[in-house]
N, C-alpha and C positions, 0 to 999 in steps of 0.2 A: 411765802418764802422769799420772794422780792425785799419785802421790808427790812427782814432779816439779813439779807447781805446787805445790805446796802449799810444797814446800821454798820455791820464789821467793818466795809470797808469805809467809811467815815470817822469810826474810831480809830483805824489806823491810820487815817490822813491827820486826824487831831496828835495822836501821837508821835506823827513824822514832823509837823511843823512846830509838836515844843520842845521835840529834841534838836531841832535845826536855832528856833530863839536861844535855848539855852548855848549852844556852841555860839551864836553872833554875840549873846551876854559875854563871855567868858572871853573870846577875842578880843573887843572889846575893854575888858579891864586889863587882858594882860599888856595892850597898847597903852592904858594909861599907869600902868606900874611902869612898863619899862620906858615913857618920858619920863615920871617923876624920880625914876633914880637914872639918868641921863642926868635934868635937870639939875637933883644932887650932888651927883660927883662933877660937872662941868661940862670940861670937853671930854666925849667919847673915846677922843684919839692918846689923852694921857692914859689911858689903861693901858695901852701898847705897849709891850717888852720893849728897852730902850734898844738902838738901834748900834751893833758895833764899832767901836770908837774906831778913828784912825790909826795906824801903828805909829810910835812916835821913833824916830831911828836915832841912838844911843852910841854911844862908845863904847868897845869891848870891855875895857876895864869897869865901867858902871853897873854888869851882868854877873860879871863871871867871880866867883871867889878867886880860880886860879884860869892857868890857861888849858883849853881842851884839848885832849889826848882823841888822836886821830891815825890808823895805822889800817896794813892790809890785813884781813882776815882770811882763813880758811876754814871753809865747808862743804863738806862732801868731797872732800879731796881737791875742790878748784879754790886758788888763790884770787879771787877777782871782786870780793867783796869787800870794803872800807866799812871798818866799826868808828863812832865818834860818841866821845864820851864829853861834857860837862857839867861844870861843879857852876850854881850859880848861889849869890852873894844870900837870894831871899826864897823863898818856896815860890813854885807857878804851878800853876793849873797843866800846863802844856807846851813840849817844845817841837817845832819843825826848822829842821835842816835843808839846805840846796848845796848840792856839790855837783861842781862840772854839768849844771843846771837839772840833776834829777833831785827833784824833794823828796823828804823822805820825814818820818816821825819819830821822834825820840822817845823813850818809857823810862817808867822809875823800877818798871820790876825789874830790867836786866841787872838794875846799879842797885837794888837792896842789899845783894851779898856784900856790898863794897860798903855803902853807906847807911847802916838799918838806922842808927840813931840821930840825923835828920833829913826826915822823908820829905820828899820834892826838892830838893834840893840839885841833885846829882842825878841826868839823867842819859841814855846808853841808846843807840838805835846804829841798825847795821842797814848797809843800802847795797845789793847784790844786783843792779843791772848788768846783763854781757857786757864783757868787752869794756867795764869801768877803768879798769887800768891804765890800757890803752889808749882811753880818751882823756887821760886826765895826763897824758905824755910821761908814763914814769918809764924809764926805760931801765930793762933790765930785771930779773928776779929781785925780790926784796932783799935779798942776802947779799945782794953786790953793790947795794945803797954806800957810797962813799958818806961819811958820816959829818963831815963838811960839807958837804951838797947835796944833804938830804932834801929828797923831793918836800913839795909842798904845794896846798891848793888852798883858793879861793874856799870860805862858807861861811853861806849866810844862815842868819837864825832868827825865827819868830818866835818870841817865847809871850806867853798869855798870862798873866797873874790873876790871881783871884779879883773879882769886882770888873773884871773885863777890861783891863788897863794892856795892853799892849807894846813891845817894841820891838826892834830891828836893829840886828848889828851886822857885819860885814868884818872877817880879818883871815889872815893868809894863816893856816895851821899844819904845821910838818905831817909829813906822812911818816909814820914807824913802819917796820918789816915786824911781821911775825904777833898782829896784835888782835887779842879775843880769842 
């Protein structure tokens, strides 16, 4: 009976050690597949997604079709939130806004109603931190806006075009009472 096992377990030692060669084969070639298509395409590092470009900062008028429409909104019964709307010259992928130093993101769904027949173009983002008004010194209800001295604030804008091309503009835009 000795013999007997002993055959078993020698045929599974034989069978442990050609499943172990075949895995070192197969290693092995897959190390030399993956130099020779290394070696193919070059350097490894040009596969890399390219790396985002710098913003380039622009003139307002290089952006914009017209000038952007910026006013107080109300929601939920509280006046404290600024809608900002622009119209720009070519389609972009994306646009963000800074006012009174909160950023915020702009969409094309809010501006569909307004603009369906060219999409990206024209786009609409509301920014509702507390106490916006306040910080941005407008004093007084929007209803008592002397129309000569209408408020106005600083906004900046990053807008991202298709192919990853980026820019930055900066311009003072009035504030309206009663907008969105």
């Amino acid at each position: 009976m000795h013999a007997v096992a002993f055959g078993v377990i020698d045929d599974a030692r034989g069978r442990q050690r050609r499943r172990l060669s075949t895995v070192a084969v197969l290693a092995i070639c897959a190390g030399i597949a993956a130099g020779w298509i290394v070696a193919r395409t070059g350097n490894p590092s040009a596969t890399r997604p390219p790396t985002p470009t710098a913003a380039n900062r622009v003139a307002a008028g290089a952006v914009f079709s017209q000038a952007p429409d910026m006013g107080v909104a109300c929601h939920s019964g509280a006046c404290d939130s600024v809608g900002l709307a622009v119209w720009l010259r070519r389609p972009a992928v994306s646009v963000r806004a800074t006012i009174a130093g909160h950023p915020f993101g702009l969409t094309t769904r809010q501006a569909q109603p307004f603009m369906p027949s060219t999409p990206r173009k024209m786009f609409v983002g509301y920014l509702t931190p507390r106490r916006l008004i306040t910080q941005m010194r407008l004093v007084g209800p929007p209803s008592t806006w002397p129309t000569a001295n209408t408020p106005s604030s600083v906004v900046s804008l990053r807008i991202t075009y298709r192919g990853g091309r980026v820019v930055t503009t900066r311009l003072r835009v009035p504030v309206q009472p009663g907008w969105g």
